[in-house]
N, C-alpha and C positions, 0 to 999 in steps of 0.2 A: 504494500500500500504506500503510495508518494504522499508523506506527511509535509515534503515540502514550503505547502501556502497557508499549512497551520499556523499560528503564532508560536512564538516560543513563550512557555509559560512557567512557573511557577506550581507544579505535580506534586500529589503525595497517595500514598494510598497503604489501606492498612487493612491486615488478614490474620485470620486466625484458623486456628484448628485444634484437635484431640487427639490425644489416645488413650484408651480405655487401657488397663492394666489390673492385675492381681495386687492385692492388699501388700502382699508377699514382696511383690515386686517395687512397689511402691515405696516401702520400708526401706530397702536396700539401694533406692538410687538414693531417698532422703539420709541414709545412713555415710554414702559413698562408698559402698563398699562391693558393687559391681565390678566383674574380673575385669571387664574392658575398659576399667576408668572412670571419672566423672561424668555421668551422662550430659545433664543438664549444661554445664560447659562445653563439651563438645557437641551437642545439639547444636546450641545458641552458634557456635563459631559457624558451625557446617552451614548454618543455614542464609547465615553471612557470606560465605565463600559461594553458595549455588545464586545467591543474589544475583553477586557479580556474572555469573556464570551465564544467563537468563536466556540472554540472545545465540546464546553456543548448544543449549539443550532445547529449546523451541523454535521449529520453522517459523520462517516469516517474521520473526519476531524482532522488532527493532532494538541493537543494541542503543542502550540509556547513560548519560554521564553519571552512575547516582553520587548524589552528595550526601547520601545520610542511609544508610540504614541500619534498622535497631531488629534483635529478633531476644525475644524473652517466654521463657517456661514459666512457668507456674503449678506447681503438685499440688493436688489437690486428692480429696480420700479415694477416689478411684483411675486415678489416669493423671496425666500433662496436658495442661494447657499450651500453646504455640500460640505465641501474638507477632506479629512483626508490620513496621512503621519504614517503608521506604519513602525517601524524597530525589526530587532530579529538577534540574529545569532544562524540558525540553518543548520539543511538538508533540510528543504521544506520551501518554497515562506510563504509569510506574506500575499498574496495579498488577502484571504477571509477574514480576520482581518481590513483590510484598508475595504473593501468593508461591512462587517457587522457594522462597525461604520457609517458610509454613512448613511444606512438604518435604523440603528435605529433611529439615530440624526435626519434623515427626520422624521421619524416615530410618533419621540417627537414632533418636531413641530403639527402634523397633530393631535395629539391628544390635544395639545392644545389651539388648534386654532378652533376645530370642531363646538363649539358652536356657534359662528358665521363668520362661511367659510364652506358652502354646498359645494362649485365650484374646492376646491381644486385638486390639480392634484401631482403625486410624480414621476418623469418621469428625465431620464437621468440617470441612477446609472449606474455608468461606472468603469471599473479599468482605470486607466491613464497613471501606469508606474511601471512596474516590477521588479527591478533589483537584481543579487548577485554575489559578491566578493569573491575571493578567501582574505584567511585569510594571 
């Protein structure tokens, strides 16, 4: 798509999602004491790193200059919360970059949790909130 005679604008866009987990399992990331390491820190980074990544894992998809983005877990009694807050000023929306952070941040989790969490679930990846400014 020629985004060309867009304006350049002032983007952000914010997403989130889930993963359902064992009480068990739950215990053990808030513990830190999963073989693979600190989950919730390497969620959060990974899904910073696929941020960047956005336009390299989705056809068509415009790479974005971002200036900001944020990805944060949150434990809660059955699963992680993934929220993540990307910003850019371009011609097109930031919002697959909020949203592919999400997913891979869950994604970390699930691989690191697999060894013991069969039950898992990765359900709710949602955008939240789209917005852009004129400059």
């Amino acid at each position: 798509v020629d985004v060309s005679q867009k304006p350049v604008q002032n983007r952000s866009a914010r997403a989130e999602g889930f993963i359902e987990l064992q009480s068990d399992t739950v215990q053990k990331i808030k513990d830190n004491i999963m073989k693979k390491g600190d989950v919730l820190t390497v969620a959060e980074i990974a899904g910073i790193q696929a941020a960047k990544q956005t336009s390299s894992l989705i056809p068509l998809c415009h790479p974005l200059p971002i200036s900001k983005i944020e990805v944060k877990t949150e434990i809660i009694n059955n699963g992680v919360w993934v929220r993540s807050y990307a910003k850019c000023v371009g011609q097109t929306g930031i919002e697959m970059e909020a949203l592919t952070a999400v997913s891979v941040a869950l994604l970390t989790i699930y691989d690191m949790c697999k060894a013991i969490d069969k039950s898992m679930v990765i359900k709710n990846i949602k955008l939240i909130e789209k917005t852009k400014t004129d400059i």
